[in-house]
C-alpha positions as CSV (number, residue, x, y, z in Angstrom):
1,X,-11.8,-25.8,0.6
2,X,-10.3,-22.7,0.2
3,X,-12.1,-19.1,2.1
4,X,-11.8,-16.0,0.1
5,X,-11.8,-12.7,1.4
6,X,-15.5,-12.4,1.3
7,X,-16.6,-15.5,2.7
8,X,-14.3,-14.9,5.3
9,X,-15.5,-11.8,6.8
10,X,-19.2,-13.3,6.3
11,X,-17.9,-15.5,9.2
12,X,-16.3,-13.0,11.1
13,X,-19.3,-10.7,10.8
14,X,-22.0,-13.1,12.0
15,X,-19.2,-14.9,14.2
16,X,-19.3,-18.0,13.4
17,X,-15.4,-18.4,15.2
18,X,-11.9,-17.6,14.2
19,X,-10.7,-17.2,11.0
20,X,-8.2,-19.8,9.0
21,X,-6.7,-18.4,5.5
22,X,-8.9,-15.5,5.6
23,X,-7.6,-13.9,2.7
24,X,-7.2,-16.0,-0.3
25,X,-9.3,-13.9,-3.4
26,X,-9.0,-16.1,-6.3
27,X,-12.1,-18.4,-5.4
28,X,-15.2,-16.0,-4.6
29,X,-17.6,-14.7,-7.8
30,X,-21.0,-14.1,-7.2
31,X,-21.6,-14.8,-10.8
32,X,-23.9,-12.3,-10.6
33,X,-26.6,-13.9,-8.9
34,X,-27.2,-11.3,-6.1
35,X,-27.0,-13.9,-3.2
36,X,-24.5,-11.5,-2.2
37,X,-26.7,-9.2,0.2
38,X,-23.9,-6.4,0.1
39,X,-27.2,-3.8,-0.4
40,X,-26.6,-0.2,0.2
41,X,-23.2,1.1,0.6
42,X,-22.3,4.6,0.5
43,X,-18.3,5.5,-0.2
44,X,-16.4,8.7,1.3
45,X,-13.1,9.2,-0.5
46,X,-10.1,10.8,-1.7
47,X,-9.7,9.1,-5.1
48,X,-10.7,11.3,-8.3
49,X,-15.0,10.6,-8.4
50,X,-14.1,10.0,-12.4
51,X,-11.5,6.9,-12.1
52,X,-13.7,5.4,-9.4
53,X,-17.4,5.5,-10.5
54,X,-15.6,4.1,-14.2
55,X,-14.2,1.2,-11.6
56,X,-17.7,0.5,-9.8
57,X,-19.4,0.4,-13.2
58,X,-16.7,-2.4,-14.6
59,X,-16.7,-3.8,-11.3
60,X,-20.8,-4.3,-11.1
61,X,-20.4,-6.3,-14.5
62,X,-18.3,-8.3,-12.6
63,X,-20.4,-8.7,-9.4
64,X,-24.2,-7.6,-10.1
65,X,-24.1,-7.5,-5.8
66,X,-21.7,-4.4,-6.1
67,X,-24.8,-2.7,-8.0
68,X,-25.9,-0.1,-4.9
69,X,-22.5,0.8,-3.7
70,X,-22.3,4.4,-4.6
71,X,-18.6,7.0,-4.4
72,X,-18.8,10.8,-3.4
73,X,-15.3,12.4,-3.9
74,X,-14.1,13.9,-0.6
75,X,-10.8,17.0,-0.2
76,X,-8.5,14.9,2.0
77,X,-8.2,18.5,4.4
78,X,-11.9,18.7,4.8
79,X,-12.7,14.6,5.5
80,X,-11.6,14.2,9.0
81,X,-14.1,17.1,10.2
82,X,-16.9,16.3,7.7
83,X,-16.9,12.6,9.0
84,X,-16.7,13.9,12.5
85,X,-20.1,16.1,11.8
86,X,-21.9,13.2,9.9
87,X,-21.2,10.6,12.4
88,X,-23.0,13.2,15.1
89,X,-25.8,13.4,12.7
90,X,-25.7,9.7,11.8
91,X,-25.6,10.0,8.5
92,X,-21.9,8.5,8.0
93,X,-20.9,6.7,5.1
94,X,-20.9,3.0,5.2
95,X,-16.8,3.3,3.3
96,X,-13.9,6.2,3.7
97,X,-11.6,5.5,1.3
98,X,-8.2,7.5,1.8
99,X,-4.5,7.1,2.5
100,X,-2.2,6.7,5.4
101,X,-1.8,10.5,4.9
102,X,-5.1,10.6,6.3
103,X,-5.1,7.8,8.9
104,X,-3.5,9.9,11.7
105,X,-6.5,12.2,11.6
106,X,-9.6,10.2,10.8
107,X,-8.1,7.2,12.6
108,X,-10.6,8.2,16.1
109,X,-13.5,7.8,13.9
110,X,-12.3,4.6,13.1
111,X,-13.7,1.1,13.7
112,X,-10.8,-1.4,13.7
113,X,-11.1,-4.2,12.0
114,X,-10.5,-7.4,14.9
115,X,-7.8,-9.6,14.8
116,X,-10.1,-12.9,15.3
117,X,-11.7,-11.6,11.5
118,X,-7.9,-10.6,10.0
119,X,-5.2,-12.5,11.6
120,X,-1.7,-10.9,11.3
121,X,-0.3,-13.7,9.2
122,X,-3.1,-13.4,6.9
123,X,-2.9,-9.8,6.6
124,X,1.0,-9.3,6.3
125,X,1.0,-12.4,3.7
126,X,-2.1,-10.6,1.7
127,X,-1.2,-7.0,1.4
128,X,1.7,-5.3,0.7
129,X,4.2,-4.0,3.4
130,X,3.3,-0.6,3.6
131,X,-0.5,-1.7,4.2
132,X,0.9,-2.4,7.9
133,X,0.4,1.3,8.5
134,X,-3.5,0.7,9.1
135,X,-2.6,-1.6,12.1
136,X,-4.4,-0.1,15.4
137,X,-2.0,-0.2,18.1
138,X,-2.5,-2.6,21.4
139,X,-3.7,-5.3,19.0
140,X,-6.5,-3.9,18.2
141,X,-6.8,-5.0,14.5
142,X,-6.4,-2.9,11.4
143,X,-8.1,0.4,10.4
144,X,-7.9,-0.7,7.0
145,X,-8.4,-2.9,4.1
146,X,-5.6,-2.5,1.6
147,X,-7.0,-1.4,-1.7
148,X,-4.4,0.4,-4.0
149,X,-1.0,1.8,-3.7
150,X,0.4,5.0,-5.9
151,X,4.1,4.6,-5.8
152,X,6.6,7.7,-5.7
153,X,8.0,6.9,-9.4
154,X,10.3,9.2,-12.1
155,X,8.9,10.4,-14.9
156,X,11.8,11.0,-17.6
157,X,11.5,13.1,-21.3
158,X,12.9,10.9,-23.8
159,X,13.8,13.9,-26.0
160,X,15.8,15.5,-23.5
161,X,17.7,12.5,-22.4
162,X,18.6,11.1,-25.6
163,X,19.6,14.2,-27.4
164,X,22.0,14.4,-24.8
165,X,23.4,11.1,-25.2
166,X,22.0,9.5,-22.4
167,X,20.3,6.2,-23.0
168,X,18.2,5.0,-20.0
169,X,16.9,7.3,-16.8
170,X,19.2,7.0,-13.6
171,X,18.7,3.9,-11.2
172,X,20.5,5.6,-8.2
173,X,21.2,9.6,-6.6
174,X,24.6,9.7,-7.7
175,X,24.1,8.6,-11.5
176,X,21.5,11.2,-11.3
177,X,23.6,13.8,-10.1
178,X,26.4,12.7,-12.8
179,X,23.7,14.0,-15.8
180,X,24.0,17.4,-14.6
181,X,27.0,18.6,-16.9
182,X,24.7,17.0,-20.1
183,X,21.6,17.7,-19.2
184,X,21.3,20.6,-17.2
185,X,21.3,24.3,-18.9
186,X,22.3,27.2,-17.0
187,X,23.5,31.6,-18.5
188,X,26.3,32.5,-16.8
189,X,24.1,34.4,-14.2
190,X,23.0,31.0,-13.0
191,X,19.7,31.2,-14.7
192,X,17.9,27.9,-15.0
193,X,17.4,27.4,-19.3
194,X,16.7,23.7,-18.9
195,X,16.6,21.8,-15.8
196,X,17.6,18.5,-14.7
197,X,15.0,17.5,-11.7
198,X,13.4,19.8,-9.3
199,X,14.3,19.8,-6.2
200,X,16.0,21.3,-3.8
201,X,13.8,24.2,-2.9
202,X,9.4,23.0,-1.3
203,X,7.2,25.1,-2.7
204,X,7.3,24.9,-6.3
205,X,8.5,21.0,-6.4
206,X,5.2,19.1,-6.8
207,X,5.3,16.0,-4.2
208,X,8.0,17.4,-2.1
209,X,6.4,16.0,0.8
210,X,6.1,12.9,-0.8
211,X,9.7,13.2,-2.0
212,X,11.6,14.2,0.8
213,X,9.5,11.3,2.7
214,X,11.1,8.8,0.3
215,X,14.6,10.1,1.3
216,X,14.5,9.9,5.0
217,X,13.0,6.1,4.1
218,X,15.5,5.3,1.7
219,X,18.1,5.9,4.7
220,X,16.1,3.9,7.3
221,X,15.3,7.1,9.1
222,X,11.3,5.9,10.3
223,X,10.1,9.6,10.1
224,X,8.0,8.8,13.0
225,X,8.4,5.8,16.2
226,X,6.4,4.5,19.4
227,X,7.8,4.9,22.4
228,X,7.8,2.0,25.2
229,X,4.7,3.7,26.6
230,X,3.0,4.3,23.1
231,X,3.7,7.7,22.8
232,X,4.1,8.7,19.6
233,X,6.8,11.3,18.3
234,X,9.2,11.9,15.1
235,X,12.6,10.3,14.4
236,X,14.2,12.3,11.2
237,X,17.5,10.8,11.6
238,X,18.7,13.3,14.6
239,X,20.8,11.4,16.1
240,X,24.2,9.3,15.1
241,X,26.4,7.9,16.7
242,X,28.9,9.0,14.8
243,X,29.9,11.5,11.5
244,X,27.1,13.2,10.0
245,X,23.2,12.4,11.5
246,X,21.0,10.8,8.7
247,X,18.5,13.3,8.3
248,X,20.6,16.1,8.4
249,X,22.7,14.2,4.8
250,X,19.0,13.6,3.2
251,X,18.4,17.3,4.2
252,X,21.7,18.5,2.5
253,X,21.4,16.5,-0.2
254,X,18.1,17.5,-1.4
255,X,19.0,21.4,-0.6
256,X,22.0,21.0,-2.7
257,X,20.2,21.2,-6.1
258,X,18.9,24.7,-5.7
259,X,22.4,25.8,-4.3
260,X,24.2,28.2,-7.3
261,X,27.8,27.5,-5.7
262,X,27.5,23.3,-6.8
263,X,27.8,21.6,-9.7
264,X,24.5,20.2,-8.8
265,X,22.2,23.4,-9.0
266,X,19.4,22.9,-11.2
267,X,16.4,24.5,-9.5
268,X,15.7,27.4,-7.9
269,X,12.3,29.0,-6.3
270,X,11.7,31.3,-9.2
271,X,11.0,28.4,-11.8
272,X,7.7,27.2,-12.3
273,X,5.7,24.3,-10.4
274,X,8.0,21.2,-11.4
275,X,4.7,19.4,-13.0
276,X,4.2,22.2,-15.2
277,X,7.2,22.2,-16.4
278,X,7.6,18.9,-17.5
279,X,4.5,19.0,-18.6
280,X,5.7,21.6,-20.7
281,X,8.6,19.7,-22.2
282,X,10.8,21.8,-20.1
283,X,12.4,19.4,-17.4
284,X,14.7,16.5,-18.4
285,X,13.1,14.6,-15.1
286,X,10.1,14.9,-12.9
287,X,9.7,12.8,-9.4
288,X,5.6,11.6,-9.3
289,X,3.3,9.4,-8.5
290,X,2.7,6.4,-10.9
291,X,-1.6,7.8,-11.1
292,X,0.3,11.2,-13.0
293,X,0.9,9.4,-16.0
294,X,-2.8,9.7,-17.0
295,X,-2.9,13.5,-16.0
296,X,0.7,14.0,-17.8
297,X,-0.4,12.5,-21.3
298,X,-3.9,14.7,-20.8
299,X,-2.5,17.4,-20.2
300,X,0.5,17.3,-23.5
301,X,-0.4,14.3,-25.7
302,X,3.0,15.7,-28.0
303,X,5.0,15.1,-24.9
304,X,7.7,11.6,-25.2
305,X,7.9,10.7,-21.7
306,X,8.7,7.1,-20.0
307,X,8.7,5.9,-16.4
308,X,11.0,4.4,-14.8
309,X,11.5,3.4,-10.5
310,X,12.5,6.2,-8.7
311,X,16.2,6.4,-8.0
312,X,18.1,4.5,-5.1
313,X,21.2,5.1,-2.8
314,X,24.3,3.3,-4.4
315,X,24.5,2.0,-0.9
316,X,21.3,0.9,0.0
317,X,20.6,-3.3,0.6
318,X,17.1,-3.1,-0.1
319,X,14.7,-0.5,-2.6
320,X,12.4,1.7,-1.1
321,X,10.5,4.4,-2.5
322,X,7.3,6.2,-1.3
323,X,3.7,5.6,-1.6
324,X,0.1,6.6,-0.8
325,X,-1.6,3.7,0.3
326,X,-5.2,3.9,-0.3
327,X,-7.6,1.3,2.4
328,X,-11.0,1.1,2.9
329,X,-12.0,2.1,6.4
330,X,-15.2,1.5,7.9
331,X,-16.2,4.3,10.6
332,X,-18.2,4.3,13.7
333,X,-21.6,3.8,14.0
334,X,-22.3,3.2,10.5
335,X,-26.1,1.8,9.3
336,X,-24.2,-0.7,7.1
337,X,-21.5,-2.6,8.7
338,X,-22.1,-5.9,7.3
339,X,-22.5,-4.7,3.4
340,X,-19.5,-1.9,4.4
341,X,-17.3,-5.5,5.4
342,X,-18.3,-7.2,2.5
343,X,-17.7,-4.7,-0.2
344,X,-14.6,-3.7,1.0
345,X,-13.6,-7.5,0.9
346,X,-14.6,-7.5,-2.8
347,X,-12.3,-4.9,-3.8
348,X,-9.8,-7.0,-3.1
349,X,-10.8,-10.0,-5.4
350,X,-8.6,-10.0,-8.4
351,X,-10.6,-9.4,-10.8
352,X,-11.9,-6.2,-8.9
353,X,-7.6,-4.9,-7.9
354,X,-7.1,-5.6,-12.0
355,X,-10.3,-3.2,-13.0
356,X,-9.3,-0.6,-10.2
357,X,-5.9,-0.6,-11.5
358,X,-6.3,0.2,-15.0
359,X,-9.2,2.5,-13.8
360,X,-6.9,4.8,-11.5
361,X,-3.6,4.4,-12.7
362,X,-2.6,3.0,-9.4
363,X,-1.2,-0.5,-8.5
364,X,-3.3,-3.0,-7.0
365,X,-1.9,-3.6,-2.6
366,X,-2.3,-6.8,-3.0
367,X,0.6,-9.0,-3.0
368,X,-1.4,-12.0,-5.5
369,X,-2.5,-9.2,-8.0
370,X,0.9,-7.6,-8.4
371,X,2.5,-10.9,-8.9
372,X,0.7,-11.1,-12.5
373,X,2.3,-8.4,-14.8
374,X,0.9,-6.3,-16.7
375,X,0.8,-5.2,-20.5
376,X,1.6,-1.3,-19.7
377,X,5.1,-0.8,-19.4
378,X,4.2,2.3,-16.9
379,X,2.0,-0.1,-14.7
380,X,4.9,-2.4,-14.5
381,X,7.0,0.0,-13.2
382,X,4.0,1.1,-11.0
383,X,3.4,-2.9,-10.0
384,X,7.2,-3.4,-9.3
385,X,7.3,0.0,-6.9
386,X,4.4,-1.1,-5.1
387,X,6.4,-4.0,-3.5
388,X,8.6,-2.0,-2.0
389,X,6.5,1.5,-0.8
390,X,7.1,2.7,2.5
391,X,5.3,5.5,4.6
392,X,4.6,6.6,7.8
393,X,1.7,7.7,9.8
394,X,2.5,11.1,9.0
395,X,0.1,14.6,10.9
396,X,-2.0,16.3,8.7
397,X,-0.2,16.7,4.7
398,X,-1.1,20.7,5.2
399,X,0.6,20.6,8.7
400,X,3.4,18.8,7.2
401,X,4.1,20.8,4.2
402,X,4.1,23.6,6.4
403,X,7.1,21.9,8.5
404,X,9.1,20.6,5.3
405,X,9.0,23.8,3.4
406,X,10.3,26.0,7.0
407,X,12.6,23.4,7.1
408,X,13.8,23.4,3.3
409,X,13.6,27.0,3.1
410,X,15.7,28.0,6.2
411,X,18.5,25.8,5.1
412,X,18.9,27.2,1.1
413,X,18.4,30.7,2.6
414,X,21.3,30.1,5.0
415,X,18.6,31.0,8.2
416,X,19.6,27.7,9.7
417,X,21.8,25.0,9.2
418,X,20.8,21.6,8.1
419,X,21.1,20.0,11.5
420,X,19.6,23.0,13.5
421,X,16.5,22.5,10.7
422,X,16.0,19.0,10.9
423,X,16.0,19.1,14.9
424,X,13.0,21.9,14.3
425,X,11.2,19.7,11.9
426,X,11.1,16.8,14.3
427,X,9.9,19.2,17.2
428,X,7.2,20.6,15.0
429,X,5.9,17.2,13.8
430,X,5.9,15.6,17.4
431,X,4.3,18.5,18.4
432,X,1.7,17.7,15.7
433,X,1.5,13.7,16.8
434,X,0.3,14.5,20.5
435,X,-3.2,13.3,21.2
């Protein structure tokens, strides 16, 4: 007989012994009969309150045992400290919900998940790649249950690109780069008219973090690595043992669009925030996350946009891009461990990943829901991306940004070169990683 995801940690929870094919969804449904004694759950998290309290309510029609699991929206820059203060009041939430973004951070008010509930096979067979980022280190477990993954994606005005003879979105940098003499618009004072992407400059290019993160991962730079004694400290590509370091080419590459003296300039820091202005109609492509579509089509219903996987190397063996994976972690000390288990098992049922899905605008981190396709042409793209997300157990986003835009900004000002930048950048964020 086969154990799903629920039954399974039922077992592991009341330990009644090791685990075998923990994780296999298909076969658990309450059929709403309330034997499943979840009771009161309370969620932290850092996915919009809207998408997800439209998720529990399909998801309770689904499983009537769901029924007393509530969601309070959390600021990702506030959570780690407002956790800290409710677990010294006990009055922690059962759930935090939130990204690897977060992990680093919240990860000592974490309660790993043991190995003799969640084997490694099971989980590394179950969830998508990048859901390895919640392991704990020494063995410990995971942090995390895998829920949903919002893949790095490019966004790309169909008006723009075909009235300038161009007939499907780039698959790789350099085709990219090849659409500038069409696409791009400039005065002869190397004024920006029309652009074609933004990038090149931090501030003003929504998801540069996210962006630039995809970059270093594209080229197998890790962002961050263990030492042999655990120590934890940044790799952006410093090193080489020969020609040009990694990171120092993703850095020059990316700084090369808002650079008036190549044929690549497109952007600058005087334009507006690159959302906005594709929002606006006014940017051929945008780089986002697969959840924007929703906001995009809000925001400008007139606007003819597609989506499409975000560029590649030419070179590259394998496709990468970058994602925010979202897992349920269950913190210390809780009232609620059992339910907290259980629910967070029953997000991962299929029928659950499918509702949360369409819900969101995310794609589900399973690997048995993304392997059915859906309708949406975006949420294909979206499904497809998820395969292949990377990340990294990245400090603080504020902390980061911080360190990517000196790091941008001193190379197109000319304050630094690109390798003297990079070699900053990875200081700073080490600096960042120490205990």
């Amino acid at each position: 007989m086969k154990i799903s995801l629920f039954q399974g940690i039922l077992i592991g929870v009341f330990g009644f012994g090791a685990l075998v094919g923990l994780f296999v969804f298909a076969t658990y449904s309450s059929n709403g009969s309330g034997n499943n004694t979840i009771g009161t759950v309370k969620v932290w998290g850092t996915l919009p309150k809207e998408a997800m309290n439209a998720t529990l309510t399909s998801v309770t029609q689904v499983d009537e045992g769901m029924k007393n699991v509530s969601y309070v929206e959390k600021d990702p820059s506030t959570l780690p400290a407002d956790l800290a203060a409710a677990i010294a009041t006990e009055t922690a939430p059962d759930l935090v919900l939130a990204s690897q973004e977060e992990l680093f951070a919240l990860a000592k008010f974490i309660a790993p998940i043991g190995t003799d509930t969640i084997s490694a096979s099971t989980f590394t067979s179950t969830f998508i790649d990048e859901g390895n980022l919640f392991t704990a280190p020494g063995g410990a477990g995971y942090f995390g249950i895998p829920f949903l993954v919002d893949p790095l994606v490019l966004f790309w005005n169909n008006n723009i690109l075909s009235s300038s003879g161009i007939a499907k979105p780039p698959a790789t940098w350099e085709a990219l780069i090849g659409l500038m003499p069409n696409v791009a618009v400039l005065t002869p004072s190397k004024q920006v008219t029309r652009g074609l992407i933004a990038l090149g400059t931090y501030d003003n290019v929504h998801n540069a973090r996210g962006i630039l993160s995809a970059l270093f991962l594209q080229t197998n730079v890790p962002m961050v690595r263990y030492s042999a004694g655990g120590v934890l400290s940044a790799d952006l590509g410093e090193q080489t043992g020969g020609g040009v370091p990694t990171g120092e080419a993703v850095v020059g590459f990316y700084t090369q669009f808002a650079d008036p003296s190549k044929v690549s300039y497109t952007w600058n820091s005087s334009e507006p925030d690159s959302q906005q202005a594709f929002g606006a109609g006014d940017l051929a492509l945008y780089l986002g996350y697969a959840s924007e579509v929703l906001f995009l089509r809000a925001t400008n219903p007139n606007l003819a946009f597609s989506v499409a996987p975000l560029p590649q190397p030419v070179t590259a063996l394998g496709k990468g891009t970058y994602g925010l994976v979202y897992a349920f972690m269950i913190p210390r000390g809780v009232k609620n461990p059992t339910g907290a288990y259980q629910a967070a098992a029953l997000f991962t049922n299929s029928a659950e990943q499918d509702i949360a899905a369409k819900m969101t605008g995310l794609a589900p981190a399973t690997r048995g829901a993304l392997s059915t396709a859906p309708a949406d042409p975006t949420a294909v793209v979206a499904y497809t991306s998820a395969l292949y997300a990377k990340g990294w157990l990245s400090p603080a986003p504020l902390d980061v940004d911080k360190v990517f835009s000196s790091m941008i900004g001193d190379v197109v000002s000319g304050r630094s070169m690109s390798d003297t930048a990079v070699s900053n950048a990875a200081r700073s964020l080490t600096s960042l990683l120490q205990p």
